[in-house]
N, CA, C and O atoms as a MOPAC input file, in Angstrom:
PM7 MOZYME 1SCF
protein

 N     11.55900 1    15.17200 1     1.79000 1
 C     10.41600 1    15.84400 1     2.38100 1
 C      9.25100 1    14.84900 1     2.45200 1
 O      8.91100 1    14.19800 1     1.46500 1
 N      8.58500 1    14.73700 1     3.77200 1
 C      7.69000 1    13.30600 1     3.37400 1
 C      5.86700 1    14.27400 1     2.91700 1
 O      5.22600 1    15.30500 1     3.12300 1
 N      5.85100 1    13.33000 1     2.40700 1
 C      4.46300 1    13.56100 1     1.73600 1
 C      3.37300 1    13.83500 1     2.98500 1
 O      2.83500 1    14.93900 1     3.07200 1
 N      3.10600 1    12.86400 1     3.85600 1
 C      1.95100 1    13.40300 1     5.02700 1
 C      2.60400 1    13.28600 1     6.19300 1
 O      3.53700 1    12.48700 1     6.11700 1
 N      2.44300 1    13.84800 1     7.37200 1
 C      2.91100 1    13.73600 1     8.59900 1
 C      1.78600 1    13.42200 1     9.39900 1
 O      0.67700 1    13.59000 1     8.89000 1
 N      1.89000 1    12.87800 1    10.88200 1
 C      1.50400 1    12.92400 1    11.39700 1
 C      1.69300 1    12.45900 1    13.11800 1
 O      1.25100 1    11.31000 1    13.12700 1
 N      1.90700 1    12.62600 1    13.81700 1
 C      2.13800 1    12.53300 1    15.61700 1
 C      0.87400 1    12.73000 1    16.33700 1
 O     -0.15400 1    13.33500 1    16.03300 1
 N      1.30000 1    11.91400 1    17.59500 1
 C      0.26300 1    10.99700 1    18.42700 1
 C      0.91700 1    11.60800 1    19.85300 1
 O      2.14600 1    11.67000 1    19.84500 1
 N      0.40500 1    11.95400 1    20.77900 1
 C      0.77700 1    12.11900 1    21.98900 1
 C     -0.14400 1    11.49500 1    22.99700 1
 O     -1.32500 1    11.83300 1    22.92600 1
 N      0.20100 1    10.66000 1    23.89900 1
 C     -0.54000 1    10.14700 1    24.95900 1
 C     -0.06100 1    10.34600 1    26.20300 1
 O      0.35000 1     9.38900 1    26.85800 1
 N     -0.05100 1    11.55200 1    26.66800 1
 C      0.37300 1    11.94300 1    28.26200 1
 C      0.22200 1    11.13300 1    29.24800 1
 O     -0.65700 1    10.27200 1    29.27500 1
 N      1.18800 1    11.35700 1    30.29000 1
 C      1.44900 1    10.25700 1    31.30900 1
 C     -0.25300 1    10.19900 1    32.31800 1
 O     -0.60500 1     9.25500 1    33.02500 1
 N     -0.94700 1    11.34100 1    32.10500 1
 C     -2.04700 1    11.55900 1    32.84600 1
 C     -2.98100 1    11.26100 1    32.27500 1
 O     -4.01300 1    11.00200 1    32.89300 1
 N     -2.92500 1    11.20500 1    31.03600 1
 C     -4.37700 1    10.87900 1    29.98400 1
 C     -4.83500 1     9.51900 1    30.20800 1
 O     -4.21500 1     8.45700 1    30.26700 1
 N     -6.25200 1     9.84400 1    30.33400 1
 C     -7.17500 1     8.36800 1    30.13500 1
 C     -6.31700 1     7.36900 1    29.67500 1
 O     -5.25800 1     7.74200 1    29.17000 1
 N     -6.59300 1     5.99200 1    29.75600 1
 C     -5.81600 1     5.31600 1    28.87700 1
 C     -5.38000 1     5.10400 1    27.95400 1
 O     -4.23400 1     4.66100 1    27.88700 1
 N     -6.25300 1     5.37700 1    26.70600 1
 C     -6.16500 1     5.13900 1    24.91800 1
 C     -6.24600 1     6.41400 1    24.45000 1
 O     -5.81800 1     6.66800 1    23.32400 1
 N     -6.78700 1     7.35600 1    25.22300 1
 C     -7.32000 1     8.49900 1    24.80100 1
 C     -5.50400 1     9.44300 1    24.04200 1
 O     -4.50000 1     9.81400 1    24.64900 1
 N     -5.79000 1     9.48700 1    22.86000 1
 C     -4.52800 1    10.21300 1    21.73100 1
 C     -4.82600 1    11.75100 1    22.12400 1
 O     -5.81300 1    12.16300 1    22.73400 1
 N     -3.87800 1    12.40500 1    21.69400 1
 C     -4.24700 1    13.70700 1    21.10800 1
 C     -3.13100 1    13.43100 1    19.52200 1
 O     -2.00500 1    12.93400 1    19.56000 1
 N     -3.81200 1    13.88700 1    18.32800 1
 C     -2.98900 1    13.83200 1    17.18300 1
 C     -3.11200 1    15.37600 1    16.42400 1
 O     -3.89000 1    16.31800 1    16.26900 1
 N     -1.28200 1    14.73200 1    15.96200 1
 C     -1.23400 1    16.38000 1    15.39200 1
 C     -1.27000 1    16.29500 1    13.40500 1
 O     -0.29000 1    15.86700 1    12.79600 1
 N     -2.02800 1    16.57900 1    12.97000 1
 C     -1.45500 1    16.04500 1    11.78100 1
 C     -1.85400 1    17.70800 1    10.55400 1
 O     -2.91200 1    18.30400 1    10.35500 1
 N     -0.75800 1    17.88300 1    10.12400 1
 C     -0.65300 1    19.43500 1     9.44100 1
 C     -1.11800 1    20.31900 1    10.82900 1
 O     -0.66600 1    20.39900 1    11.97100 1
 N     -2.46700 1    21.04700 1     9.97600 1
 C     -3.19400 1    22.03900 1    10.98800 1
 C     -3.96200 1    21.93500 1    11.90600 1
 O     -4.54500 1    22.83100 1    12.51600 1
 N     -4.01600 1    20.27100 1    12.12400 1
 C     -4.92100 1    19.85800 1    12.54800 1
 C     -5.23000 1    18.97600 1    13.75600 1
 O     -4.59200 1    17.92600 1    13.82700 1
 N     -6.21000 1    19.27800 1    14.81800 1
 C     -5.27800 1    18.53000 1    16.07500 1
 C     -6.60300 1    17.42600 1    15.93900 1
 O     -7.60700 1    17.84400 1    15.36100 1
 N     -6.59700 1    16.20300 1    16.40400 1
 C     -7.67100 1    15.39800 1    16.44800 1
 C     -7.41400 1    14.61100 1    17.45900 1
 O     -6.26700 1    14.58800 1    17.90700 1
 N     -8.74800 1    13.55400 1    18.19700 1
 C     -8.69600 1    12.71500 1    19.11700 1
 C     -8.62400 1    11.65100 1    18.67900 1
 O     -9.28400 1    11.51100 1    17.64900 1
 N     -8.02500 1    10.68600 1    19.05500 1
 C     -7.90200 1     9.23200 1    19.37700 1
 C     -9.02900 1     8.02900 1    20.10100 1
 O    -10.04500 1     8.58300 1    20.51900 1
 N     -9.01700 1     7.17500 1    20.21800 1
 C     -9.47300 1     6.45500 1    21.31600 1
 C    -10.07900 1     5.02900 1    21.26200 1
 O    -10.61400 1     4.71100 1    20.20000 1
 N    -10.07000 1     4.52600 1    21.82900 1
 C    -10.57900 1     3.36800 1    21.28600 1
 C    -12.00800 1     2.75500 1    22.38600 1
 O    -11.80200 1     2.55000 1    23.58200 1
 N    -13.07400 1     2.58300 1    21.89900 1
 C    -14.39500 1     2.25900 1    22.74000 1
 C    -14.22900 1     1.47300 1    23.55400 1
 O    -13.22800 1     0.79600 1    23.78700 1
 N    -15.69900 1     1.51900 1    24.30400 1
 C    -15.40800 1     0.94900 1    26.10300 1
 C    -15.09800 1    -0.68800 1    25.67600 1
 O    -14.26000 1    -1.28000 1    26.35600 1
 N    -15.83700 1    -1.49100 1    24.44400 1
 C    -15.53900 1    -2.61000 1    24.27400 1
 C    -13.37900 1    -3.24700 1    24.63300 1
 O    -12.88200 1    -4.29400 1    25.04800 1
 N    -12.73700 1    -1.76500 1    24.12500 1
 C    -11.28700 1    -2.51700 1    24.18800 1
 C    -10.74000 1    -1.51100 1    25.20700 1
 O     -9.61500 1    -1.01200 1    25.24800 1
 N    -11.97800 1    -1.29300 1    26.16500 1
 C    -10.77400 1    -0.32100 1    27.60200 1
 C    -10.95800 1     1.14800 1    27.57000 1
 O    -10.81200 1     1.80500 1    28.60100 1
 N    -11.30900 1     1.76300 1    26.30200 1
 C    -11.33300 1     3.31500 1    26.02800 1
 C    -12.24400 1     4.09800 1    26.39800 1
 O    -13.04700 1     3.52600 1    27.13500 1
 N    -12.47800 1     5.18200 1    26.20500 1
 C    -13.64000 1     5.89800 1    27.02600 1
 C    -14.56400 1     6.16200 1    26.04100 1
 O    -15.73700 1     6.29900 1    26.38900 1
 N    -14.05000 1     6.33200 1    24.04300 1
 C    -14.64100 1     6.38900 1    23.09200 1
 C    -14.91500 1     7.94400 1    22.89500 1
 O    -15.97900 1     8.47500 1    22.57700 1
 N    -13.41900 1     8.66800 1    23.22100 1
 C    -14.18400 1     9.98800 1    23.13500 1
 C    -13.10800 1    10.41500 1    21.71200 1
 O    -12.55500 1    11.51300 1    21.75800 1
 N    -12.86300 1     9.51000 1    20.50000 1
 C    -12.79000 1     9.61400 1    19.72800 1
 C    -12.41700 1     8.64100 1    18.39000 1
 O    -12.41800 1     7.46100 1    18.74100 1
 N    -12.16500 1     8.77600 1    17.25000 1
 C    -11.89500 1     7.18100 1    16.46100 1
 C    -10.84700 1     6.28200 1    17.46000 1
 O     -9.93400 1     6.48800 1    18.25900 1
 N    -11.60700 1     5.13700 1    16.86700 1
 C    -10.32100 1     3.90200 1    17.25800 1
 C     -9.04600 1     4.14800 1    15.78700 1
 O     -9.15800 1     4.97900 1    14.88600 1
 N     -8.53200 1     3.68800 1    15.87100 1
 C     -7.19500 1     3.42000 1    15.13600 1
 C     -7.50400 1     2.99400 1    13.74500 1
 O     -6.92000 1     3.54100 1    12.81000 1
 N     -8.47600 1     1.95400 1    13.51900 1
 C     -8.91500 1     1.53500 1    12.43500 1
 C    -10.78900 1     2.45500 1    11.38600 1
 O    -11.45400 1     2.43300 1    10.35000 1
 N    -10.69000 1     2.95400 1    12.48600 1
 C    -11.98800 1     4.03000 1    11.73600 1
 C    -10.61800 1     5.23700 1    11.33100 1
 O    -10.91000 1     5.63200 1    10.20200 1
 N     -9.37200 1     5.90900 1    11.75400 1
 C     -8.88500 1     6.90200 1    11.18800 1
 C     -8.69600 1     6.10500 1     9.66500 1
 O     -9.10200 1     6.55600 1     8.59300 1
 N     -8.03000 1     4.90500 1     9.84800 1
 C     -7.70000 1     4.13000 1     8.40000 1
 C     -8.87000 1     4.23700 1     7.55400 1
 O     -8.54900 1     4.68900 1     6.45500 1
 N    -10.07900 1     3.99600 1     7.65200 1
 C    -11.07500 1     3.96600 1     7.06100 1
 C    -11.69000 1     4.71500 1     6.65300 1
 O    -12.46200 1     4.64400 1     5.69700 1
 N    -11.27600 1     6.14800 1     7.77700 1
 C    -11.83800 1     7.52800 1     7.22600 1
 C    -11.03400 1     8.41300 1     6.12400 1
 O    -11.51800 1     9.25800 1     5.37100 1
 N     -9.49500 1     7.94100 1     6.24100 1
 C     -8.75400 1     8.11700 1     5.17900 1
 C     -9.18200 1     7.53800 1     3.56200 1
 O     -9.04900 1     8.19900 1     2.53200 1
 N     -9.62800 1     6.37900 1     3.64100 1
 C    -10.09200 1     5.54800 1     2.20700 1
 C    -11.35100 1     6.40000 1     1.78000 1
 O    -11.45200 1     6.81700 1     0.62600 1
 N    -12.27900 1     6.64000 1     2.71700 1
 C    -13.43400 1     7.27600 1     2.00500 1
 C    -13.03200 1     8.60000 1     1.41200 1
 O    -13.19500 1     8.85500 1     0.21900 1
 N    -12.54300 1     9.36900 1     2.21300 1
 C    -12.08600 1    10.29800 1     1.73300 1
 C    -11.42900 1    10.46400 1     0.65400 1
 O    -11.72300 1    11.43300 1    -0.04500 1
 N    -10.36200 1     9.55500 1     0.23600 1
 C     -9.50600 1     9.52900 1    -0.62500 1
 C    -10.62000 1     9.65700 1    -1.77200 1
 O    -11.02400 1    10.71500 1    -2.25400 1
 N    -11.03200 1     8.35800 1    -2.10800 1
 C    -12.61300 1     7.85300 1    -2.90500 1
 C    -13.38800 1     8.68600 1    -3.03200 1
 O    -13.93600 1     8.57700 1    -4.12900 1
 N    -13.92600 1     9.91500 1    -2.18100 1
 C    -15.26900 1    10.37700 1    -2.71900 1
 C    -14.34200 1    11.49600 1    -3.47900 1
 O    -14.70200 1    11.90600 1    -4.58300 1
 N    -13.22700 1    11.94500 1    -2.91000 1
 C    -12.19000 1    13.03400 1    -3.91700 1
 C    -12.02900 1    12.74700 1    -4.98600 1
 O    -12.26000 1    13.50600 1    -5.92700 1
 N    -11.62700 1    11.66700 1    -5.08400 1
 C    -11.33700 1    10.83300 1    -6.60700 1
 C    -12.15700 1    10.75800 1    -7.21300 1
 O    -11.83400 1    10.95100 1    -8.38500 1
 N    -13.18900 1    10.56000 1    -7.08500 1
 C    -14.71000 1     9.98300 1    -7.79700 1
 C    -14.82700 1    11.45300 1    -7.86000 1
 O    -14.77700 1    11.74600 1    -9.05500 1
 N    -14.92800 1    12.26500 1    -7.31200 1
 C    -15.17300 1    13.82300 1    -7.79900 1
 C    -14.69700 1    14.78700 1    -8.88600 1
 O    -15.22100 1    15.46800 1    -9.76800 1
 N    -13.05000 1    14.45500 1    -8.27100 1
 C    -12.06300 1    15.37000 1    -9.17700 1
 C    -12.25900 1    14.60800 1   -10.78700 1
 O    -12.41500 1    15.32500 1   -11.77500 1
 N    -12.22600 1    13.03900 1   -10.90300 1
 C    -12.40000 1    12.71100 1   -12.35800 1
 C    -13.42400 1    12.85700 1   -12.75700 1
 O    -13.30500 1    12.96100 1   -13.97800 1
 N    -15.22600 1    12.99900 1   -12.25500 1
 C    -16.38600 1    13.47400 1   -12.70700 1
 C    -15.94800 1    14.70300 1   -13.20600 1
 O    -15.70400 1    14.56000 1   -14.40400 1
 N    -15.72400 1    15.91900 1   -12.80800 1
 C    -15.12700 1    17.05900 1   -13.33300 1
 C    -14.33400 1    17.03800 1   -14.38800 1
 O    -14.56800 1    17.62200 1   -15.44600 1
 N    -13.23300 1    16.27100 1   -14.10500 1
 C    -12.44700 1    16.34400 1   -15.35600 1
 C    -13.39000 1    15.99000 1   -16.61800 1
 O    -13.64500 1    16.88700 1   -17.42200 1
 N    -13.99200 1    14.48600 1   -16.82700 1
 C    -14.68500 1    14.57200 1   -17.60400 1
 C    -15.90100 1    15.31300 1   -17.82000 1
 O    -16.44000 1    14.97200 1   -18.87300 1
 N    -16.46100 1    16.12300 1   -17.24700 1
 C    -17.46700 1    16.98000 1   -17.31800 1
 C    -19.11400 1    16.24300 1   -17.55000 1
 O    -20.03900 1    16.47100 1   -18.33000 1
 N    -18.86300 1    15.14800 1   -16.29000 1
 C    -19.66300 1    14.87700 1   -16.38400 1
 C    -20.65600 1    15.06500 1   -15.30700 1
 O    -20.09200 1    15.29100 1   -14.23700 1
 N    -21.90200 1    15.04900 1   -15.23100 1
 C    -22.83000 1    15.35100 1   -13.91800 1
 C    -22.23200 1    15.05000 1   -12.89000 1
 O    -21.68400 1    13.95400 1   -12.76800 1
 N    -22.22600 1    16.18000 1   -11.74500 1
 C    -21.66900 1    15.66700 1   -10.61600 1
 C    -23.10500 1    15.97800 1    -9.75200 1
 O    -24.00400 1    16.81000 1    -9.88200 1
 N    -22.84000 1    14.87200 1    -8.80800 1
 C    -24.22100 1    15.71000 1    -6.84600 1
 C    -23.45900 1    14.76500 1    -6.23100 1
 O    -22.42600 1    14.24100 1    -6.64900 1
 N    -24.23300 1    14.52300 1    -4.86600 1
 C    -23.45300 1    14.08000 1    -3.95300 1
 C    -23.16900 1    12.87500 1    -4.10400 1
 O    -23.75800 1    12.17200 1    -4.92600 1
 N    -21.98500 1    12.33800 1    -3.14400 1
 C    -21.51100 1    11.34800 1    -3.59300 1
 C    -21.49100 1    10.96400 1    -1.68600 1
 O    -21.20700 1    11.69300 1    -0.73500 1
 N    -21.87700 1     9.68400 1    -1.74100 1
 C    -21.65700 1     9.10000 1    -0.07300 1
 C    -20.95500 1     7.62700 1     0.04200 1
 O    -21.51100 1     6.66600 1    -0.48800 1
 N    -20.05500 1     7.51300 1     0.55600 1
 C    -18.59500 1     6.50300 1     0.33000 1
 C    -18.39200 1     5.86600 1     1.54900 1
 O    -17.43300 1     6.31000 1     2.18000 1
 N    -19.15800 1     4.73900 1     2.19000 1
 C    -19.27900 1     3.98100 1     3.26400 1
 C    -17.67300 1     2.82000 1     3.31400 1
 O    -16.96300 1     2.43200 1     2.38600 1
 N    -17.60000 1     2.59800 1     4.60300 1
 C    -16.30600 1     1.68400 1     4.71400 1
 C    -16.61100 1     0.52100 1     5.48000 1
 O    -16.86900 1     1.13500 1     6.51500 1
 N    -16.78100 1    -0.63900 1     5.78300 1
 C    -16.73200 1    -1.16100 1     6.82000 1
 C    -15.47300 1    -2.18200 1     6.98400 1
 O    -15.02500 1    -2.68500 1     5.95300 1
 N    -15.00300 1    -2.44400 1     7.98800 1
 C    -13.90800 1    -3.48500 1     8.30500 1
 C    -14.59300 1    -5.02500 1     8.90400 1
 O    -15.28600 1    -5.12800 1     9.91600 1
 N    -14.28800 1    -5.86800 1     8.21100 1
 C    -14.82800 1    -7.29900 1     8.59400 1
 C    -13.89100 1    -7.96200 1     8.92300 1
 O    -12.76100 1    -7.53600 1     9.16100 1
 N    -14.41900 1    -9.55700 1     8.99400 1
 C    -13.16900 1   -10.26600 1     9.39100 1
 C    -14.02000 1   -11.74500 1     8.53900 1
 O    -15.08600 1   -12.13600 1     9.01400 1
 N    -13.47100 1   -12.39100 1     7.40200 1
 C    -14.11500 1   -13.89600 1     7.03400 1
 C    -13.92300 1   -14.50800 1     7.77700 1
 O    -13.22300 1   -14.27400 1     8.76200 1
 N    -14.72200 1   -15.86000 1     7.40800 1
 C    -14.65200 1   -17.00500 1     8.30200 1
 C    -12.98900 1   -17.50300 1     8.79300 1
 O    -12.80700 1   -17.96800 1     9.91800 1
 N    -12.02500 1   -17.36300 1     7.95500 1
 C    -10.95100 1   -17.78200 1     8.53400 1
 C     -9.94200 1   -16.90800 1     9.27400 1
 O     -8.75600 1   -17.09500 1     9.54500 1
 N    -11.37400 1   -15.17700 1     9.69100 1
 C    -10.08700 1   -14.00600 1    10.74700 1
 C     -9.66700 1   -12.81300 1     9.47300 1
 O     -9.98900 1   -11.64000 1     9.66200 1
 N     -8.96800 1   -13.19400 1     8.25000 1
 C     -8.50400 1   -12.45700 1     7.59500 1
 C     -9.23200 1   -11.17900 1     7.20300 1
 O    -10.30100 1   -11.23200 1     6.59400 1
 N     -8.72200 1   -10.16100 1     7.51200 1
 C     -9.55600 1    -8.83700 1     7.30500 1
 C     -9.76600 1    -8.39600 1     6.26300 1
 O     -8.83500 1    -8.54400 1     5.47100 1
 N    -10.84200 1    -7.76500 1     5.80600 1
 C    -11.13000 1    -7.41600 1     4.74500 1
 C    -12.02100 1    -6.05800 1     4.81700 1
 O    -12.71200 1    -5.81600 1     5.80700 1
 N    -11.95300 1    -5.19700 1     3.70000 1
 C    -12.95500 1    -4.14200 1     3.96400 1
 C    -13.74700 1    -3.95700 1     2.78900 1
 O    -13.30200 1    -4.12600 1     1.65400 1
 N    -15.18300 1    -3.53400 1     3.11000 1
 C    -16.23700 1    -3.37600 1     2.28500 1
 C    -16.42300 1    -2.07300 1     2.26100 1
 O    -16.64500 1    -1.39400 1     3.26300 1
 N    -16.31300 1    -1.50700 1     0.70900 1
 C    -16.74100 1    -0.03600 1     0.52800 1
 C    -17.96400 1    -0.01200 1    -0.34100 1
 O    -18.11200 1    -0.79400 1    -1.27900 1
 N    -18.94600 1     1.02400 1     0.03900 1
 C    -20.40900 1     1.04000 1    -0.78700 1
 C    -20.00200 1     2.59800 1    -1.23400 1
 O    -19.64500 1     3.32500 1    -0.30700 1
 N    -20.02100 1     3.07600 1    -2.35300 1
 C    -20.12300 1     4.35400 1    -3.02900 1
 C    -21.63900 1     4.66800 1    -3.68000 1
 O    -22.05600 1     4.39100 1    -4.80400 1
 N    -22.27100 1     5.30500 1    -2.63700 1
 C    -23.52900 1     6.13500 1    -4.00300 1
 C    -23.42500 1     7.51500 1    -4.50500 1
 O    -23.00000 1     8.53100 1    -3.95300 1
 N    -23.83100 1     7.34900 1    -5.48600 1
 C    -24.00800 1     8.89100 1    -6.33600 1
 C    -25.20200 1     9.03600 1    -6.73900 1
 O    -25.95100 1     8.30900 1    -7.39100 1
 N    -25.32900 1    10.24700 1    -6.19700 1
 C    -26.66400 1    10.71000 1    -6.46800 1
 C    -26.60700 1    11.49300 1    -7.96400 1
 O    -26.55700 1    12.72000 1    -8.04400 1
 N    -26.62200 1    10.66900 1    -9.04500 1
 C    -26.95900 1    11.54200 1   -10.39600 1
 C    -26.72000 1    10.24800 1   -11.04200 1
 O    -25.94800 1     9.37000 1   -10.65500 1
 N    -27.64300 1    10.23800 1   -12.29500 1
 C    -27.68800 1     8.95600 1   -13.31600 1
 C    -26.36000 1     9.11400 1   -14.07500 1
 O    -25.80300 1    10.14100 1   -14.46000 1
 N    -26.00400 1     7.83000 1   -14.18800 1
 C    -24.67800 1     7.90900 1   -15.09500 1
 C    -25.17000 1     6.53700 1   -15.90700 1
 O    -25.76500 1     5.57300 1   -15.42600 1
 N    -24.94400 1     6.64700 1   -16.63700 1
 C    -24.67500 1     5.37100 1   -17.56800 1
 C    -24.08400 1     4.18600 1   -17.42700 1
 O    -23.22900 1     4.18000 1   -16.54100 1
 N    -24.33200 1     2.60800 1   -18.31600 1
 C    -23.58200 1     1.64400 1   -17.65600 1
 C    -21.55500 1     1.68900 1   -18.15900 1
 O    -20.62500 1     0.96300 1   -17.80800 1
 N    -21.61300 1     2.79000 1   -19.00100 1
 C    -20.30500 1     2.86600 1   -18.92700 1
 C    -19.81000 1     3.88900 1   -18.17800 1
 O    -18.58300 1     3.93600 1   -18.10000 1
 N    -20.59500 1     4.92600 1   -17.46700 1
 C    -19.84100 1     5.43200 1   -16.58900 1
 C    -19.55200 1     4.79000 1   -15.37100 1
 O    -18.46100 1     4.88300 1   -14.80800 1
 N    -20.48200 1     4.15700 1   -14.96800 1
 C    -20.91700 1     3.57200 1   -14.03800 1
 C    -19.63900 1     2.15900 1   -13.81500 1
 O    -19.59300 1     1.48500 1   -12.78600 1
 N    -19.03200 1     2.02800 1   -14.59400 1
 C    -17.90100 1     1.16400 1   -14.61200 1
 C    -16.70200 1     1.60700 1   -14.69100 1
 O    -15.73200 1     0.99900 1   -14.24000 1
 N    -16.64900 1     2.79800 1   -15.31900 1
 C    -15.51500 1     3.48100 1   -15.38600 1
 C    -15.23600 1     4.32600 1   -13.67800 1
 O    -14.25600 1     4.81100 1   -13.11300 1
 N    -16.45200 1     4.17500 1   -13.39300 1
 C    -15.80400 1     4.85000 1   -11.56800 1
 C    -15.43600 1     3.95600 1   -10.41500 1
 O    -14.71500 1     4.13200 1    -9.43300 1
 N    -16.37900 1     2.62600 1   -10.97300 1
 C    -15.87900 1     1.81900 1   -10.11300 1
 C    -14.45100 1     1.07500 1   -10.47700 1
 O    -13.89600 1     0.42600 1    -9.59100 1
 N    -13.96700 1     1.15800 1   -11.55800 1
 C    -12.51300 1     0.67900 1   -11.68800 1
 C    -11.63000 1     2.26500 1   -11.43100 1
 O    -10.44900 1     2.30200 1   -11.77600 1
 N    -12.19500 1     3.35600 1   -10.90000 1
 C    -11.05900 1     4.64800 1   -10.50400 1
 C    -11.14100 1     3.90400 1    -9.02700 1
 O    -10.02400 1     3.72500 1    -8.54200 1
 N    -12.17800 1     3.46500 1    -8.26800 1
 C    -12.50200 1     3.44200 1    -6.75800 1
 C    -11.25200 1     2.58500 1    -6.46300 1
 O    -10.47700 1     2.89500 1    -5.55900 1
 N    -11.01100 1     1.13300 1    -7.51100 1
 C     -9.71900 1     0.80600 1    -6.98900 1
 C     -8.62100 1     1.61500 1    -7.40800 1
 O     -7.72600 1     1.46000 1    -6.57700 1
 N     -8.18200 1     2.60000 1    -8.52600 1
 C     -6.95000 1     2.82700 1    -8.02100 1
 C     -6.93500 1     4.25000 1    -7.73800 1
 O     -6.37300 1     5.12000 1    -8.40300 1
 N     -7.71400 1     4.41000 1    -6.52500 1
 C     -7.55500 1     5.46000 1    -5.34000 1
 C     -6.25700 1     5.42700 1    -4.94500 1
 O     -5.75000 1     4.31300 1    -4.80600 1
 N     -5.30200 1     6.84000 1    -4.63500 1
 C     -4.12800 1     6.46800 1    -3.79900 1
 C     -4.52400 1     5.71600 1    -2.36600 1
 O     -4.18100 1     4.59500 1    -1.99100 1
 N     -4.98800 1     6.26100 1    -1.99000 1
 C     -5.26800 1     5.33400 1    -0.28000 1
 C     -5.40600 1     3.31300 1    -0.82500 1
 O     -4.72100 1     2.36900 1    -0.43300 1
 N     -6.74400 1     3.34600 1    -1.97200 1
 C     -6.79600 1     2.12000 1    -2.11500 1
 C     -5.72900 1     1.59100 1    -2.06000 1
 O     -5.45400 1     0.93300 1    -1.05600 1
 N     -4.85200 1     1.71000 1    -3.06600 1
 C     -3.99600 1     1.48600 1    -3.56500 1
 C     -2.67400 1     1.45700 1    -2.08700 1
 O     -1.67500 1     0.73700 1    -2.08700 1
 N     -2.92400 1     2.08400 1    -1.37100 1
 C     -1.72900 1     2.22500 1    -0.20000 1
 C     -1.70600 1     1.16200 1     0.20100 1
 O     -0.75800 1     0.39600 1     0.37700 1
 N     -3.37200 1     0.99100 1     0.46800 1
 C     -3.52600 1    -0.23200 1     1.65800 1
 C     -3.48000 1    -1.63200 1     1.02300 1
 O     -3.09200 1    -2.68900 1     1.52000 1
 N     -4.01100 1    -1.35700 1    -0.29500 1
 C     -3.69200 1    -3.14900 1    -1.32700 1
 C     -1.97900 1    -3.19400 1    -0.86800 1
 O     -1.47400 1    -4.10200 1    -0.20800 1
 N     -1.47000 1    -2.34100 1    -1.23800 1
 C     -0.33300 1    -2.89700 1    -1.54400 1
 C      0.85800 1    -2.83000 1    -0.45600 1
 O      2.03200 1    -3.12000 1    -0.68600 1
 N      0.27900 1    -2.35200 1     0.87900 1
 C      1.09900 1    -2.44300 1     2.02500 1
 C      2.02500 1    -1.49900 1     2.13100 1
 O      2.16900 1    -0.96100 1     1.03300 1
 N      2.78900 1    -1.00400 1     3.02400 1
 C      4.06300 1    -0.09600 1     2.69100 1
 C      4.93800 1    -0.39900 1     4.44600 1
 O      4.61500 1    -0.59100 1     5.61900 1
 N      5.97300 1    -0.29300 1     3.73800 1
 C      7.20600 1    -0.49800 1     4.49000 1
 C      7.04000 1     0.40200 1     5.74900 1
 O      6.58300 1     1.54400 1     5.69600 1
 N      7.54300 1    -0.35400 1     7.13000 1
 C      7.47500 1     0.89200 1     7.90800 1
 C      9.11800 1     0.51200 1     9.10900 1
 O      9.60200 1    -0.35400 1     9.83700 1
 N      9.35500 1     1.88400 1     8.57400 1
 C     11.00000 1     1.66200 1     9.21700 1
 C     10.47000 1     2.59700 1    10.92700 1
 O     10.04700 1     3.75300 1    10.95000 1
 N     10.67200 1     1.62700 1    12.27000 1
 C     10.77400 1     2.67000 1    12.80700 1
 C     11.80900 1     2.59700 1    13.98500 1
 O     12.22700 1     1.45700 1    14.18900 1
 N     12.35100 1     3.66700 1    14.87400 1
 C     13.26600 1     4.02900 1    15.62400 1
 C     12.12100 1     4.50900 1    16.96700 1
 O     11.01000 1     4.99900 1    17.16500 1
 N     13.25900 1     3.98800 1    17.62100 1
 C     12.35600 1     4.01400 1    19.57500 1
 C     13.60900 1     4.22400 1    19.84500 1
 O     14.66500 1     3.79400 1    19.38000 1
 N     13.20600 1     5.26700 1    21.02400 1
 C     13.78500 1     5.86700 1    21.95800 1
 C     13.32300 1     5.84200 1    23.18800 1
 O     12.15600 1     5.48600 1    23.35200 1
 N     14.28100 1     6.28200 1    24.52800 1
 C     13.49800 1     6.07800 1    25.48500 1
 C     14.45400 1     7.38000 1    26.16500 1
 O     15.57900 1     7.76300 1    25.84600 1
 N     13.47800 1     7.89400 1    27.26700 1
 C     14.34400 1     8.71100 1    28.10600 1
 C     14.75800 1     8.07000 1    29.65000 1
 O     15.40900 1     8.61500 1    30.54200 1
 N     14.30600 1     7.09000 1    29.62900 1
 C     14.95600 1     5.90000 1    30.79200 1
 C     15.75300 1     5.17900 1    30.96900 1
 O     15.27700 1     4.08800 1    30.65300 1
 N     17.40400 1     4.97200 1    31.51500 1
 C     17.94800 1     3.88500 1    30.97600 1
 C     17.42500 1     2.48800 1    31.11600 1
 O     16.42700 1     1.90200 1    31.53600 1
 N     18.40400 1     2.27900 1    30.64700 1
 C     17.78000 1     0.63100 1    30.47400 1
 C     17.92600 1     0.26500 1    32.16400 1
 O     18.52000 1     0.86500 1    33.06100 1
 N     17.04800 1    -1.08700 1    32.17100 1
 C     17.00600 1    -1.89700 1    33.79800 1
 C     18.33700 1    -2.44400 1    33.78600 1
 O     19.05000 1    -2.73900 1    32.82700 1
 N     18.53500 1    -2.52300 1    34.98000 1
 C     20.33700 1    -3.33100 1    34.97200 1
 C     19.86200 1    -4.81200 1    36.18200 1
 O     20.71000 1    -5.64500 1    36.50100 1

């Protein structure tokens, strides 16, 4: 049984980049901005990745404040995607919390921030097996 699902449909009539995605209950857009061709009438490919990490992170940083019972308020969990001087990508996350914590709490959340499941997905890469099909035969 897999853990998350999710499908992408891009109709033969649709804008160019423009997705429709199905994922659980949930239908969402695709797209990628006018900079790479798209019309931008929804995330590019790499903001869904990114919106997954924050998410993961401000949950995490939540559910263990609770557990330990410690002050919780809001919490705001920024992502950005870069590239260093030599191309290699990298991403920068800023977490604030709005409530005083101490310098040992204050360390103890930032070592949960890395082992977020998402963090943790994307440190460590994951296998991707896939199968293509076509309903065309092949050219002869």
């Amino acid at each position: 049984m897999p853990l998350a699902t999710a499908s992408a449909n891009l109709g033969a009539d649709a804008p160019d980049y423009v997705v429709s995605i199905q994922t659980g209950n949930h239908t969402l857009t695709g797209d990628e901005g006018p900079h790479e061709g798209g019309t931008d009438q929804g995330p590019a490919p790499f903001a869904f990745v990114l919106s997954g990490l924050v998410a993961c992170t401000a949950a995490t940083l939540r559910m263990y404040m609770q557990r330990k019972n410690w002050p919780t308020g809001s919490l705001v969990v920024n992502a950005e995607l870069h590239r260093d001087h030599d191309g290699t990508p990298y991403i920068r996350r800023t977490v604030d919390i709005a409530v005083r914590l101490d310098d040992a709490q204050n360390v103890r959340l930032a070592e949960i921030c890395e082992k977020t499941p998402v963090t943790l997905f994307i440190k460590r890469g994951t296998r991707i097996d896939t199968t293509l099909s076509s309903l065309q035969p092949p050219a002869s």
